[in-house]
N, CA, C and O atoms as a GROMACS GRO file, in nm:
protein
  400
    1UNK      N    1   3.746   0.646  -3.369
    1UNK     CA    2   3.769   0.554  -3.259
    1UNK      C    3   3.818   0.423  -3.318
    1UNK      O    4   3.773   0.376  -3.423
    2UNK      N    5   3.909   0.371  -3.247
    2UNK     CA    6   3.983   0.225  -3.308
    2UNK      C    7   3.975   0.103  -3.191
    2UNK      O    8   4.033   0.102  -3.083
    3UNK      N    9   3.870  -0.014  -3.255
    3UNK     CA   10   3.930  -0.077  -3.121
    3UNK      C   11   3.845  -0.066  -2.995
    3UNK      O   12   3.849  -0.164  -2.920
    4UNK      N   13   3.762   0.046  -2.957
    4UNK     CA   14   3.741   0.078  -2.876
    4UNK      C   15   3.515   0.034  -2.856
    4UNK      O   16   3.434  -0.006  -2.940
    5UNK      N   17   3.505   0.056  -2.765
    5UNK     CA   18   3.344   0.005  -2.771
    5UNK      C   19   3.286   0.123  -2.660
    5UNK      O   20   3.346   0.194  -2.580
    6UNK      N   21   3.181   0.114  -2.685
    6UNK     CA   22   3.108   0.243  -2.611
    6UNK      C   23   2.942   0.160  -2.646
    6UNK      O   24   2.897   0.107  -2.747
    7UNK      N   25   2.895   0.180  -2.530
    7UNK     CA   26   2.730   0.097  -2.458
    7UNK      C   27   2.723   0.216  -2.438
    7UNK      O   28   2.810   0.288  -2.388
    8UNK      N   29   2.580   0.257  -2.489
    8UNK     CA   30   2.475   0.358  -2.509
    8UNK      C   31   2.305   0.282  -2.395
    8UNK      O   32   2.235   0.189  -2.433
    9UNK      N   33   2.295   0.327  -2.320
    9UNK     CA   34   2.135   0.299  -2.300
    9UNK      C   35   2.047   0.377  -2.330
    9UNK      O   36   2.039   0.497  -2.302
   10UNK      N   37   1.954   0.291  -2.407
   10UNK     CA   38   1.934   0.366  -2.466
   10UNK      C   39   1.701   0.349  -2.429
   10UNK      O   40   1.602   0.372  -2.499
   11UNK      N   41   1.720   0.305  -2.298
   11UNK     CA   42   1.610   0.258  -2.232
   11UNK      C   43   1.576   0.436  -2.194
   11UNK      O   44   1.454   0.446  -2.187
   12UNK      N   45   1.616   0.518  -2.179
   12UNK     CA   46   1.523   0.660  -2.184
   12UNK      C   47   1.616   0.731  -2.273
   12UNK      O   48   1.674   0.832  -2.232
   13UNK      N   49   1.634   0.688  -2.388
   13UNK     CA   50   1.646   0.784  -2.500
   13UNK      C   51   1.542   0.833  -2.565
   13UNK      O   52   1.528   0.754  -2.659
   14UNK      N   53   1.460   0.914  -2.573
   14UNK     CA   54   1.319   0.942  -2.552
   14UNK      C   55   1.258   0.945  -2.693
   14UNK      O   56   1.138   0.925  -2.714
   15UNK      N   57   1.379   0.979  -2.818
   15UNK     CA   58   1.359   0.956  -2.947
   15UNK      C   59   1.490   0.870  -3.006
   15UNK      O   60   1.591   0.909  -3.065
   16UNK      N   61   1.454   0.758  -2.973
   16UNK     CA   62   1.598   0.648  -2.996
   16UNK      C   63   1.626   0.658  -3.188
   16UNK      O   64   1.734   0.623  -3.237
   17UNK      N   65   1.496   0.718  -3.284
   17UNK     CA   66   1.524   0.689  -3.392
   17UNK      C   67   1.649   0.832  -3.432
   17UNK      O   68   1.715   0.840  -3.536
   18UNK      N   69   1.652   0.925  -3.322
   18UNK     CA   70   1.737   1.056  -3.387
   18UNK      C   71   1.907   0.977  -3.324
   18UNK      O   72   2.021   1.014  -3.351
   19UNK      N   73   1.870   0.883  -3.253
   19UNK     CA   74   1.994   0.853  -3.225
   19UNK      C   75   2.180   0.808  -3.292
   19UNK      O   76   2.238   0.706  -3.253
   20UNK      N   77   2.232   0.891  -3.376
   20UNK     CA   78   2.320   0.790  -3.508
   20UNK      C   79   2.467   0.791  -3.426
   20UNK      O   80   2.526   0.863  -3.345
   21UNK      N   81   2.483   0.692  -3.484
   21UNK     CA   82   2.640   0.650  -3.421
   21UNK      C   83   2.776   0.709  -3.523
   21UNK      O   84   2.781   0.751  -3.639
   22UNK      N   85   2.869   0.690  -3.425
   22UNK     CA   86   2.978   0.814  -3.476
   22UNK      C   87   3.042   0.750  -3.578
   22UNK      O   88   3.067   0.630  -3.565
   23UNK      N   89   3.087   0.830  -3.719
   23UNK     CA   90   3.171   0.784  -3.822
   23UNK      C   91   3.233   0.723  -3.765
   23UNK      O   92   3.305   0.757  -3.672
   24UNK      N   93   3.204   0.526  -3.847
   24UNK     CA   94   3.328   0.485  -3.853
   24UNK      C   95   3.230   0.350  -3.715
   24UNK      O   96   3.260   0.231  -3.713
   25UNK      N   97   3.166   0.387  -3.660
   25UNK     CA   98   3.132   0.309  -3.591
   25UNK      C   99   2.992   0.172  -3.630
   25UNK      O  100   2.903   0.194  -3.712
   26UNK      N  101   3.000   0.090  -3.582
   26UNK     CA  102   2.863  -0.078  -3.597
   26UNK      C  103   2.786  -0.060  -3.459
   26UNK      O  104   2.849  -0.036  -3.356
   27UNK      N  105   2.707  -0.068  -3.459
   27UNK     CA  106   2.585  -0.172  -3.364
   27UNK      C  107   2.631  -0.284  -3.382
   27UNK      O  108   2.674  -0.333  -3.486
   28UNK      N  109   2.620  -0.351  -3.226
   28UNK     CA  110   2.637  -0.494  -3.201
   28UNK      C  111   2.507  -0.543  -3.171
   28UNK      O  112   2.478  -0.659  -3.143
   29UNK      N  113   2.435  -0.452  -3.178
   29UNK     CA  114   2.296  -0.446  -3.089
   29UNK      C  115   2.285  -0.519  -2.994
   29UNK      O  116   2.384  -0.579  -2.952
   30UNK      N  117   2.199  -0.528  -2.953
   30UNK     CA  118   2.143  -0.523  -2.746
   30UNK      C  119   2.213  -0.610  -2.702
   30UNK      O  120   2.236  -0.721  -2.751
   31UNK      N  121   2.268  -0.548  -2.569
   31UNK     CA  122   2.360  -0.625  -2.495
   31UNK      C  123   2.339  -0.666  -2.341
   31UNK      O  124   2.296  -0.566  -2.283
   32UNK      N  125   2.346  -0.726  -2.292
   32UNK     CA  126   2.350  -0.724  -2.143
   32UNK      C  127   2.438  -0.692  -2.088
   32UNK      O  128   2.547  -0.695  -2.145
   33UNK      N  129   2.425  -0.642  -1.940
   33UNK     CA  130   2.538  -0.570  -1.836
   33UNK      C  131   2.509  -0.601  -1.714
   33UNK      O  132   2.420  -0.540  -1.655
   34UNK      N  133   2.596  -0.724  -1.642
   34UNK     CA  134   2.555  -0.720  -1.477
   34UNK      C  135   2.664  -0.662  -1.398
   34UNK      O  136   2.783  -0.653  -1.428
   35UNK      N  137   2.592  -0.618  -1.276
   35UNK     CA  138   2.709  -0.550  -1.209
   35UNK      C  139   2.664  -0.548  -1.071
   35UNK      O  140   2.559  -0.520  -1.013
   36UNK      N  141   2.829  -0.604  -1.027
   36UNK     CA  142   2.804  -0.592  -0.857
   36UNK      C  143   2.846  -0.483  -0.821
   36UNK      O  144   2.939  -0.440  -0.890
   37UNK      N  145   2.798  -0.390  -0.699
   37UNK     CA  146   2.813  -0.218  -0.709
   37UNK      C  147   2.832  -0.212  -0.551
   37UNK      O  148   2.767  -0.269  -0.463
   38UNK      N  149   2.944  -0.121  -0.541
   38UNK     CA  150   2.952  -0.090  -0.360
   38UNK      C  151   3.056  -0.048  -0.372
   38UNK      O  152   3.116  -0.050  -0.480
   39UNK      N  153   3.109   0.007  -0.248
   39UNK     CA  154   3.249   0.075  -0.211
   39UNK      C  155   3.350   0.014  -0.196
   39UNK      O  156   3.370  -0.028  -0.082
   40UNK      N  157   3.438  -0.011  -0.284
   40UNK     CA  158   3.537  -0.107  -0.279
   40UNK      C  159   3.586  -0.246  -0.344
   40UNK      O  160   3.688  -0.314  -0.344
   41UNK      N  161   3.427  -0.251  -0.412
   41UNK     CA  162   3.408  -0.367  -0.495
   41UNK      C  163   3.487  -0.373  -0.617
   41UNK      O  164   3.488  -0.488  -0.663
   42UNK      N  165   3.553  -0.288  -0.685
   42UNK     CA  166   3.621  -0.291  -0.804
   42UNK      C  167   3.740  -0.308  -0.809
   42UNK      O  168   3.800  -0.337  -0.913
   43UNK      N  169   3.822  -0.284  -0.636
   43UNK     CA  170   3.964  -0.338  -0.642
   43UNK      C  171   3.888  -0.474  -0.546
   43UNK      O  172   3.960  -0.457  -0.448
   44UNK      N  173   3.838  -0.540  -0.524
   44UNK     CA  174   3.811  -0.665  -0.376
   44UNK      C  175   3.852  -0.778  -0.516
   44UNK      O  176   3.770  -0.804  -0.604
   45UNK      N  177   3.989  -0.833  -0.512
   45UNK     CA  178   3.988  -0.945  -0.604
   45UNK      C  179   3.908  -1.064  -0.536
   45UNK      O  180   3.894  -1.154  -0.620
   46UNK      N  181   3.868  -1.087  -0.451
   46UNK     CA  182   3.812  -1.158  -0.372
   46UNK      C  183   3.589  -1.169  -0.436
   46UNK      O  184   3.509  -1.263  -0.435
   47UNK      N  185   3.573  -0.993  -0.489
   47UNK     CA  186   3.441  -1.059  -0.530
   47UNK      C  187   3.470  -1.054  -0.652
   47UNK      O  188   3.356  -1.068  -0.697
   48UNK      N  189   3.537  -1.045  -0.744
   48UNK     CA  190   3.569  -0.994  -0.891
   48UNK      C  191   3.587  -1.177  -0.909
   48UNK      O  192   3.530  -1.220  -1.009
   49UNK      N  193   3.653  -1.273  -0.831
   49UNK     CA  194   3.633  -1.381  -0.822
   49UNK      C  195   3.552  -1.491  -0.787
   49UNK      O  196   3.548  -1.604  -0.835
   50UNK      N  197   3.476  -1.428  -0.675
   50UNK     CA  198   3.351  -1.499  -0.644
   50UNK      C  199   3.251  -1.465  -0.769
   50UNK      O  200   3.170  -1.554  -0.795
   51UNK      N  201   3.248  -1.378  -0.828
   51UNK     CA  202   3.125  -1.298  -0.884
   51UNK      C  203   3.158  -1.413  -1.027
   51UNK      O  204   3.064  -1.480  -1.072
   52UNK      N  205   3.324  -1.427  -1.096
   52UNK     CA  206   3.332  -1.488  -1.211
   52UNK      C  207   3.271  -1.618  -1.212
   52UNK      O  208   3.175  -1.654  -1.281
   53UNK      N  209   3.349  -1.699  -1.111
   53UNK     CA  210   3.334  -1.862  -1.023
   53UNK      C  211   3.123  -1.843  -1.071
   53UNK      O  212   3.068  -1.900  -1.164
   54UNK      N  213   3.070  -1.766  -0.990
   54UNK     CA  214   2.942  -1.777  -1.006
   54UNK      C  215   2.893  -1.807  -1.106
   54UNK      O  216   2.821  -1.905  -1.118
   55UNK      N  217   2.931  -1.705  -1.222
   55UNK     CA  218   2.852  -1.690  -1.366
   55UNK      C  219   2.935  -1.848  -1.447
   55UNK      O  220   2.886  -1.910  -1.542
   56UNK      N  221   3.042  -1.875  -1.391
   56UNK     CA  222   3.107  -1.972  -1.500
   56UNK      C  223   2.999  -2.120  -1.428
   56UNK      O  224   2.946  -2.202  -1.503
   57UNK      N  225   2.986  -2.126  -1.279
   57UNK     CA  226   2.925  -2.245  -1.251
   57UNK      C  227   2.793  -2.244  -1.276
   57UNK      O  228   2.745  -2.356  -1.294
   58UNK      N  229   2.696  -2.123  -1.286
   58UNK     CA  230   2.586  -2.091  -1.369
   58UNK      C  231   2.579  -2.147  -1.533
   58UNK      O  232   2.464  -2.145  -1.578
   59UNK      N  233   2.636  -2.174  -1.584
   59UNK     CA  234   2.671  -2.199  -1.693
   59UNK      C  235   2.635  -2.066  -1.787
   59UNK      O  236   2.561  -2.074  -1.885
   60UNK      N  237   2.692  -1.954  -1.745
   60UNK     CA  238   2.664  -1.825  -1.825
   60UNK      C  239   2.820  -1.755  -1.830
   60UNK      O  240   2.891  -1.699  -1.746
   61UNK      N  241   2.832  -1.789  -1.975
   61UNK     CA  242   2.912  -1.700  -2.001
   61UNK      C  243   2.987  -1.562  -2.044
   61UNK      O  244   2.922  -1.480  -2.110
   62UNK      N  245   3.078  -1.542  -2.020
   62UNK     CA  246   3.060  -1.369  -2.035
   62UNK      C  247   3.139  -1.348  -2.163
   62UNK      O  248   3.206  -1.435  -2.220
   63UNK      N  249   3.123  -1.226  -2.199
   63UNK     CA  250   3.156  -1.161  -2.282
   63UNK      C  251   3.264  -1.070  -2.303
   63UNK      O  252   3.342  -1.056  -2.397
   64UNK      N  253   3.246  -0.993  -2.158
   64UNK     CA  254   3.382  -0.880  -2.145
   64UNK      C  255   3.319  -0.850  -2.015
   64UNK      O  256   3.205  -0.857  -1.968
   65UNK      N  257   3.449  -0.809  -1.972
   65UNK     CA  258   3.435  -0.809  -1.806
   65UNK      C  259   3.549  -0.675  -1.759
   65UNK      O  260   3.664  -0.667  -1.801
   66UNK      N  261   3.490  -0.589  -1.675
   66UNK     CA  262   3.549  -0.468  -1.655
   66UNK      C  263   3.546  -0.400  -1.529
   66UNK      O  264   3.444  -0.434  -1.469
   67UNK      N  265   3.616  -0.314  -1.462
   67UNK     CA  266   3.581  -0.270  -1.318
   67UNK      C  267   3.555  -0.123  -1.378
   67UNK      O  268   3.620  -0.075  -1.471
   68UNK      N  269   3.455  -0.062  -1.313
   68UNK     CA  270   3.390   0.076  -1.286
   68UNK      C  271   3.393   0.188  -1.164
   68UNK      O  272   3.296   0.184  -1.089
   69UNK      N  273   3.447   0.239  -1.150
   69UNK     CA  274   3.443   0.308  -1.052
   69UNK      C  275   3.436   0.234  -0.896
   69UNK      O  276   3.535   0.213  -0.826
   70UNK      N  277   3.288   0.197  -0.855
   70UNK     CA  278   3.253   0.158  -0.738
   70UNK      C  279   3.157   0.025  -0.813
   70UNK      O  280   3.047  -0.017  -0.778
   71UNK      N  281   3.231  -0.012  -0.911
   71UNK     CA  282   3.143  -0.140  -0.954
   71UNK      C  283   3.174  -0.265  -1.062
   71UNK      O  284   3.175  -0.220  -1.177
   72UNK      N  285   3.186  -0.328  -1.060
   72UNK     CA  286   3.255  -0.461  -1.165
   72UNK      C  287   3.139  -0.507  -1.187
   72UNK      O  288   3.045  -0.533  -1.112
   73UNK      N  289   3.161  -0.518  -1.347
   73UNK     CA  290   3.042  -0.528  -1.457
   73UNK      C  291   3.118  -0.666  -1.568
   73UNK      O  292   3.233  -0.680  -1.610
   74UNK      N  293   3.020  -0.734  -1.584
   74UNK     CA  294   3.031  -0.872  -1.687
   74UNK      C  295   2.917  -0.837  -1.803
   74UNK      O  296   2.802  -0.797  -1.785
   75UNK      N  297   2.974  -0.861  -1.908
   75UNK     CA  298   2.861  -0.862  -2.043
   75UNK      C  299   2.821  -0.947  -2.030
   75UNK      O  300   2.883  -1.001  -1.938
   76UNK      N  301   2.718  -1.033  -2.079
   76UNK     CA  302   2.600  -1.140  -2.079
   76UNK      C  303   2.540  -1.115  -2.212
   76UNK      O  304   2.525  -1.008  -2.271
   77UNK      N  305   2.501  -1.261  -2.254
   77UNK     CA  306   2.402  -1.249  -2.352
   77UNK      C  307   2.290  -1.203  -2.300
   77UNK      O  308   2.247  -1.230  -2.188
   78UNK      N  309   2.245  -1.138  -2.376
   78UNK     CA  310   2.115  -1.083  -2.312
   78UNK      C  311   1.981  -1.215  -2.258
   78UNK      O  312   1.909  -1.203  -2.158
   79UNK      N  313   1.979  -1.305  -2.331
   79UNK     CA  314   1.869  -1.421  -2.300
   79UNK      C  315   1.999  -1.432  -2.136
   79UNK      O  316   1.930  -1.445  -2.035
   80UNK      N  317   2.118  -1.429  -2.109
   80UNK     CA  318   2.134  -1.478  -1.998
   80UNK      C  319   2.146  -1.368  -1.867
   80UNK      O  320   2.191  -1.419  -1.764
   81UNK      N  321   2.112  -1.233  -1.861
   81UNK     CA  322   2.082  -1.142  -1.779
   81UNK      C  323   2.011  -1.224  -1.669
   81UNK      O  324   2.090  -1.238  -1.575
   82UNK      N  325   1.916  -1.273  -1.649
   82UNK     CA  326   1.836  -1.289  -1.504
   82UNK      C  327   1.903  -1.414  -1.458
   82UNK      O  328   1.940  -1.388  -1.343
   83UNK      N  329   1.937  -1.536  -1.487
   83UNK     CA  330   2.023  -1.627  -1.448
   83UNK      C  331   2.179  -1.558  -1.396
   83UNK      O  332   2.225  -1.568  -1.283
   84UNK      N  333   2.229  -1.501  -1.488
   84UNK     CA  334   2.326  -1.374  -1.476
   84UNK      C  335   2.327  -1.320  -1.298
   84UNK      O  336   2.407  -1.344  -1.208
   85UNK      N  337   2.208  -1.243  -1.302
   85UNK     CA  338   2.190  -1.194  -1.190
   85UNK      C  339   2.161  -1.291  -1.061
   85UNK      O  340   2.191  -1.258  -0.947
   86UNK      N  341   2.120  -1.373  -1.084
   86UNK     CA  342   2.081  -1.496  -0.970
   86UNK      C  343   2.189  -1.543  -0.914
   86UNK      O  344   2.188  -1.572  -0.794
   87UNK      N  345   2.333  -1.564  -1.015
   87UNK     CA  346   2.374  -1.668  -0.988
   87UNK      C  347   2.514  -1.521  -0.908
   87UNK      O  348   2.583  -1.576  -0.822
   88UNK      N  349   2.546  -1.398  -0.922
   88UNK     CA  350   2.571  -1.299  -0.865
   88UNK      C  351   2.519  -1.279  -0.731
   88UNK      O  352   2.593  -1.296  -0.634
   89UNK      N  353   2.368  -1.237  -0.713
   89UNK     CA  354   2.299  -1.244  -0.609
   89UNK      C  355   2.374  -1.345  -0.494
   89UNK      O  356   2.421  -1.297  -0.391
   90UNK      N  357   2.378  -1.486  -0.524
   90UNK     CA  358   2.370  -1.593  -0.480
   90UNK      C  359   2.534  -1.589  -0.363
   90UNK      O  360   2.566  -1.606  -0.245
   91UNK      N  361   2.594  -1.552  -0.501
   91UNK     CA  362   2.785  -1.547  -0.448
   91UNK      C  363   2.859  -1.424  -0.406
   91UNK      O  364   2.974  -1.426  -0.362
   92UNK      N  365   2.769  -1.292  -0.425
   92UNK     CA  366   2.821  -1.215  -0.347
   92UNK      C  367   2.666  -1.094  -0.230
   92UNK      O  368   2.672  -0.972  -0.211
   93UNK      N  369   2.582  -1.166  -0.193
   93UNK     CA  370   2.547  -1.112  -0.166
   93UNK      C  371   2.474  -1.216   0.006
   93UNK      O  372   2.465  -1.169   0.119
   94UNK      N  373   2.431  -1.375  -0.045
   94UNK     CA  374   2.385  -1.441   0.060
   94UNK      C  375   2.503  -1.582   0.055
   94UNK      O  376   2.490  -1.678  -0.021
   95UNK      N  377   2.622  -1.564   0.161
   95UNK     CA  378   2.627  -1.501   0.294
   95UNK      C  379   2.703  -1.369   0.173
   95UNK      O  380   2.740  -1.379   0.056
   96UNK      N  381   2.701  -1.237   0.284
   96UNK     CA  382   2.816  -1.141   0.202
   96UNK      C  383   3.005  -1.192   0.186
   96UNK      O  384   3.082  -1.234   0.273
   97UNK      N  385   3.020  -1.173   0.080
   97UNK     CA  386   3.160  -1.167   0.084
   97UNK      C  387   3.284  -1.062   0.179
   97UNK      O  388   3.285  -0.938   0.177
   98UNK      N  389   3.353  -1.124   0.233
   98UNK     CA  390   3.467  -1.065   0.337
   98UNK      C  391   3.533  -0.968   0.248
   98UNK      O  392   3.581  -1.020   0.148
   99UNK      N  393   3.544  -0.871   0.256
   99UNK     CA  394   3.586  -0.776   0.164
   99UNK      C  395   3.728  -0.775   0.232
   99UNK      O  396   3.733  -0.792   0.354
  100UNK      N  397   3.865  -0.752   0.148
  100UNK     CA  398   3.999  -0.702   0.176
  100UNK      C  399   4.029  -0.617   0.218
  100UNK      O  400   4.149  -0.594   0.232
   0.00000   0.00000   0.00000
């Protein structure tokens, strides 16, 4: 693999020590992942913007930022996960965002 990154959870890996990573690959070790999740949310440039606006006026910054299926996800330092999530909560959930 070149270039490329792959997040393992590894919160029910039930024997995390048999766990080894593929030739050629580092641990960045523990990472954070927030994500706003719903139908439609990964093309709505509308929360992919509210959701950024949030975390940047939070004073939390991201890391790498990506759309998923039915969900747009921001890396976080891990100390900033629950502020992370608050400041998400806050901008796309109370009032809800007008979806496109």
């Amino acid at each position: 693999m070149s270039g490329g990154v792959v997040y393992v959870d590894l919160r029910n890996w039930h024997d995390r020590a048999s766990f080894v990573l593929p030739s050629g690959a580092a641990s960045e070790g523990r990472v954070a992942v927030v994500a706003a999740v719903g139908a439609g949310v990964s093309v709505d440039l509308s929360a992919l913007s509210a959701g950024s606006a949030a975390l940047h006026e939070a004073g939390v910054p991201t890391e790498a930022l990506w759309a998923d299926g039915a969900a747009l996800c921001w890396r976080v330092a891990p100390a900033q996960m629950n502020p992370a999530q608050r400041a998400l909560h806050r901008a796309l959930l109370s009032p809800p965002v007008k979806m496109a």
